[in-house]
N, C-alpha and C positions, 0 to 999 in steps of 0.2 A: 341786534348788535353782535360785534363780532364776539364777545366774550359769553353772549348766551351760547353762542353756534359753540363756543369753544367746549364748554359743560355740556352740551348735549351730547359732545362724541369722543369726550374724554375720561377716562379713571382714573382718578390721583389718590392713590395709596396713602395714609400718615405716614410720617418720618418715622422709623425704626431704628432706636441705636442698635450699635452693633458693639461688641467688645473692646476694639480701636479706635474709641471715640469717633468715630464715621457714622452716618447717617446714612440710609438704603432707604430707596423708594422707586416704587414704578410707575408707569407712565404708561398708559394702555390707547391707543386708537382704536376706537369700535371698530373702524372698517379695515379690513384686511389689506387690498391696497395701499390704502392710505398707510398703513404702517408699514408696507415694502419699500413705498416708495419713501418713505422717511429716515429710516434704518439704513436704504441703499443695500446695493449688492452686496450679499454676503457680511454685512453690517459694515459699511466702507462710512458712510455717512455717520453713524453713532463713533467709530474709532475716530472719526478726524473733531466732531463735538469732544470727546474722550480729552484729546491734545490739545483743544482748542480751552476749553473751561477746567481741564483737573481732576474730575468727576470721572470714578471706572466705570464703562457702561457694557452693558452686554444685552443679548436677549432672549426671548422663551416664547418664542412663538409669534404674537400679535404685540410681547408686551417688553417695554426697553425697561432696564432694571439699573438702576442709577446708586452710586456709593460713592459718598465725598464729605466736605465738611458743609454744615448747615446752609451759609450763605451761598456756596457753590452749585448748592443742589438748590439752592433758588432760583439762582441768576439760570442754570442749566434747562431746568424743568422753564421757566420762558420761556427759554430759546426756542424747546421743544414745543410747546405753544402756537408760536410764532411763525415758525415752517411749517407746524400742520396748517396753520391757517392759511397760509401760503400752499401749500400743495393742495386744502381741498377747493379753491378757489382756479385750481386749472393750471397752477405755476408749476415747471419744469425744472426740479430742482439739481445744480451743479455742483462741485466740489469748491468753488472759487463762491457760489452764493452763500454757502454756509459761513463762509469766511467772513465778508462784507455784513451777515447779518448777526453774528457776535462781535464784531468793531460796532456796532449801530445800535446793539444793545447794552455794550459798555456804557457806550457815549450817554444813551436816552433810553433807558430801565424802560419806560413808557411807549416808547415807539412803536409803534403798527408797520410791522413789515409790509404787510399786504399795502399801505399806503402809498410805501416807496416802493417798491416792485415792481407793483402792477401798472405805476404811471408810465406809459408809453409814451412816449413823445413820437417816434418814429418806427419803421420797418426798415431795417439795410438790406442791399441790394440782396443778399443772402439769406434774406425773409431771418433776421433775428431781429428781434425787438430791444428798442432802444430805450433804456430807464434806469433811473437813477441806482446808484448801488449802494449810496452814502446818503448821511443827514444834510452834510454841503450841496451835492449834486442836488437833492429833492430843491431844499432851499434855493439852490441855484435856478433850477427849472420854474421855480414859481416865482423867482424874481423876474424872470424875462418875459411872463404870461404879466405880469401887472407892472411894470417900468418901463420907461422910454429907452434909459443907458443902464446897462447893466456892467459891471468890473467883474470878473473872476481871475483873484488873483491867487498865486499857488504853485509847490512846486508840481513838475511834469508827472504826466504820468496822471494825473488827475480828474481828466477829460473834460477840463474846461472849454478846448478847440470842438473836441468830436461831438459833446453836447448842445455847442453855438452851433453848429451849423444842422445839428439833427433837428432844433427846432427850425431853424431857418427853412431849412427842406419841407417840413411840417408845413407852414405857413406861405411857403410858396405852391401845394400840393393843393391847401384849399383856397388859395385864391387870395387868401389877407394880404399878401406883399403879389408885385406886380417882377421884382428880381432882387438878386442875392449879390452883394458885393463885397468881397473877400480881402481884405486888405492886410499887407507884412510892411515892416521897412525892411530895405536892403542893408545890414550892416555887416562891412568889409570884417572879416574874422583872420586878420594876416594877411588877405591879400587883396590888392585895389582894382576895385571892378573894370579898370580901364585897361587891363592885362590881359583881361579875361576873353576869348573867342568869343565872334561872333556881335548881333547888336543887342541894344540895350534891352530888347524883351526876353533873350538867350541868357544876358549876362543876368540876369537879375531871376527869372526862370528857378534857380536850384535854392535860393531862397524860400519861395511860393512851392516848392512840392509838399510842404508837408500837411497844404491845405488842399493844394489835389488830391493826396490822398484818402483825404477824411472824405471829401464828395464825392469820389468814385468809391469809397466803401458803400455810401448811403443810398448812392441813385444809381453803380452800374459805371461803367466805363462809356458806355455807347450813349446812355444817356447823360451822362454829366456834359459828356461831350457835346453832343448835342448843342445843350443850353449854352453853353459857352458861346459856340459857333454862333449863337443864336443873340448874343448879349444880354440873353435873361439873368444868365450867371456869369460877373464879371470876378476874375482874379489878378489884382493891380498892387506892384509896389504904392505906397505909402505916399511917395514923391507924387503920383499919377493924380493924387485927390484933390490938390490945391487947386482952386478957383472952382472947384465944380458946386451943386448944390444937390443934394441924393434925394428923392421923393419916393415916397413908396416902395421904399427898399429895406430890407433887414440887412443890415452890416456889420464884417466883422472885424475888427483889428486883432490880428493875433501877433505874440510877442511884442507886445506893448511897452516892457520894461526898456527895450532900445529904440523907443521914440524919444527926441529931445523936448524938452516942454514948447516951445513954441510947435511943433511939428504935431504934439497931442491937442493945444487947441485947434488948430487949425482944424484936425481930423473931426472934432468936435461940434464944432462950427460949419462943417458940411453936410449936417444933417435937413433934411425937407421936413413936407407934410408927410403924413401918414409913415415915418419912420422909424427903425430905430436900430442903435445900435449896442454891438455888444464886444464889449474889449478883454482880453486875456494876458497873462502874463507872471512871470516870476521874478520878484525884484529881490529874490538873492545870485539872479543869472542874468546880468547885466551887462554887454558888451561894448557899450558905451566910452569913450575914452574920459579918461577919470576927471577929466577938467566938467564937462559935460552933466546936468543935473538930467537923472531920467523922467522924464514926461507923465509916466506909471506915476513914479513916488510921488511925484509933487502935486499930482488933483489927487489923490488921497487927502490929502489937506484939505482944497482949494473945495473941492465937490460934494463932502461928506455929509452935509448937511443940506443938500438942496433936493428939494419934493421931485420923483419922478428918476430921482439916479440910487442906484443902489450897489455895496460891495461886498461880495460874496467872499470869504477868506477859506482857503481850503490848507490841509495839511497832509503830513506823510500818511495820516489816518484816513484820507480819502483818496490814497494812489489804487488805481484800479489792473494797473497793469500785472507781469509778471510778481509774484510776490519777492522775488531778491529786489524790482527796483523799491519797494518801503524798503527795506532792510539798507539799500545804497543811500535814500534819503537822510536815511535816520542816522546812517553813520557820517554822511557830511553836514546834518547840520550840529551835529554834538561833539564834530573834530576842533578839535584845538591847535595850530600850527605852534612848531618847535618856537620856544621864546615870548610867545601870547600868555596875558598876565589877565587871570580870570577878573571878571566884572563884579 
C-alpha cells in the first residue's frame, strides 16, 4: 500500500517547539532525486508550498525543514506526502500541479493524489497526458466510465468540454463508439444570424469553434480533420439533431445552459443503442432571453433521480485555467450590483 511505500522512503522528525510558539519539523526523502525533484529548482517548489500552506520552509541538503503552527505542519507535511508519492511513481511535477494538489487536499485530507493524477484518460496531440486535476474532474471522469448521460455543470474554465471530448477520443481510439458527435446551440448574442455572411453552416460555424478546438488539441489538426471529412466525427448546431436517432456514438452537448427545455429533450431523446451522452454547461451564464426557461435548469429537476443519469457540480475550486480566471470567478460570483439587498 501506498502509505507503507510512504514509511519506507521517508523520515519524519517530532514536532520541536520553538520559542514563537511554531512548531519545526523535517521531512527527509531517502533518495536524492526524489527530493530535487520535490523541492524543485533552487527550492522553487518548497517556496510556492511556503505561499500556498503558511508554513516557512527551507532546506539542508536531502532534507525540507518546515516551521509553522501545529495544524499547518500537518496539512503541509501531507502535501509533502503526497507529491512524493506522485513523483516516485513516475509523475512530472509542475508549478500549476502543486497548486490543484493543495485545493484537493483542503477539500479531501484523505485523497490519494497519485489516484487523480495518474488517471489518464487521453494523450493530446502534443503527447501531454490528460487527467483529472481536481476531486470534480476525477468524479467527473468516473461518472462517464459508469453512466449513460452524464451533466457537468460549472463555471468555465473547468474542463468540463475538454475532458468530454478526451474521453470521447479515448473511446473512439479503442473501438467502444463507432463516432463522436459534438453538438452547440447557435444563440444570437446581439446579432441575428440572418445578417450574418455566408450559409447556414458559415453562419453558425463561429459558435462550434470552441469544440474545434478542444479536438484538434487532442487528435492534431490533420487528424481531427480527417475524421470529420470522414463523418466519424460530426460537429453540428443543436437545431441539426431533431428527427435523428444517434447509435454508437458518444455525444456531446456543450453550453447546455442556452438550450430551451423542449430543445434539451429533444437532444435527449436522440440518443440509440450503444450510446451515450454527455452535457456541459454554466447556468449562471445563460444567454437565453429571459421569458425563455433554460433547458440545463430544468432536467436538473426533471432527471435527478433517474438510474443511469448522473450530475457532476464543479466550482471556482476546480478552474484549471490560468490562476486570475479562479480569482475572476470568485470575484463575480460574491459581486453584489449597486442597490441588491442581501438574501
Amino acid at each position: 500500500m501506498k502509505v507503507h511505500f510512504l514509511k519506507d522512503h521517508l523520515q519524519l522528525n517530532d514536532h520541536l517547539p520553538s520559542g514563537d510558539n511554531f512548531l519545526r519539523q523535517s521531512f527527509e526523502p531517502t533518495d536524492a532525486k526524489l527530493a530535487h525533484a520535490l523541492f524543485g529548482q533552487q527550492n522553487r517548489h518548497l517556496r510556492q508550498i511556503e505561499r500556498l500552506t503558511g508554513v516557512r520552509t527551507s532546506s539542508k541538503g536531502t532534507t525540507a525543514l518546515l516551521e509553522g503552527s501545529g495544524e499547518a505542519l500537518v496539512f503541509t507535511t501531507r502535501l509533502l506526502e503526497e507529491l512524493c508519492s506522485l513523483l516516485a511513481k513516475g509523475f512530472s511535477l509542475r508549478s500549476p500541479d502543486i497548486e490543484y494538489a493543495e485545493r484537493i487536499l483542503r477539500m479531501d485530507a484523505s485523497a490519494k493524489l497519485a489516484d487523480i493524477f495518474l488517471d489518464t484518460v487521453a494523450i493530446s496531440s502534443r503527447n501531454k497526458a490528460i487527467s483529472p486535476k481536481s476531486l470534480a474532474q476525477k468524479a467527473y471522469l468516473d461518472a462517464m466510465r459508469g453512466n449513460d448521460v452524464v451533466f457537468g455543470i460549472g463555471p468555465a474554465g473547468t474542463g468540463k468540454t475538454y475532458l468530454a471530448m478526451a474521453m470521447a477520443v479515448a473511446r473512439l481510439k479503442k473501438k467502444e463508439i463507432s463516432r463522436i458527435v459534438l453538438v452547440r446551440p447557435a444563440v444570437e448574442a446581439g446579432e441575428k444570424l440572418g445578417f450574418l455572411p455566408g450559409d447556414i453552416t458559415e453562419k453558425v460555424n463561429p459558435y462550434l469553434r470552441p469544440l474545434y478546438d478542444a479536438l484538434f488539441d487532442l487528435m492534431g489538426f490533420d487528424r481531427g480533420q480527417a475524421l470529420i471529412d470522414q463523418g466519424i466525427i460530426e460537429v453540428a448546431p443543436l437545431a441539426f439533431m431533431r428527427g435523428r436517432t444517434l447509435n454508437d456514438a458518444f455525444v456531446i452537448l456543450d453550453e447546455a445552459q442556452n438550450t430551451t427545455a423542449e430543445q434539451m429533450k429533444m437532444f435527449l431523446t436522440r440518443l440509440g443503442f450503444g450510446s451515450r451522452a454527455v452535457i456541459t454547461g454554466d447556468v449562471t451564464q445563460i444567454d437565453l432571453p429571459s421569458a425563455r426557461i433554460s433547458g440545463l435548469v430544468q432536467v436538473m429537476d426533471i432527471l435527478s433521480h433517474v438510474d443511469g443519469v448522473k450530475f457532476i457540480s464543479f466550482t471556482d475550486m476546480d478552474v484549471v485555467r490560468h490562476p486570475i480566471v479562479q480569482a475572476i470567478v470568485r470575484a463575480y460570483d460574491s459581486h453584489k450590483p449597486a442597490g441588491s439587498v442581501n438574501a
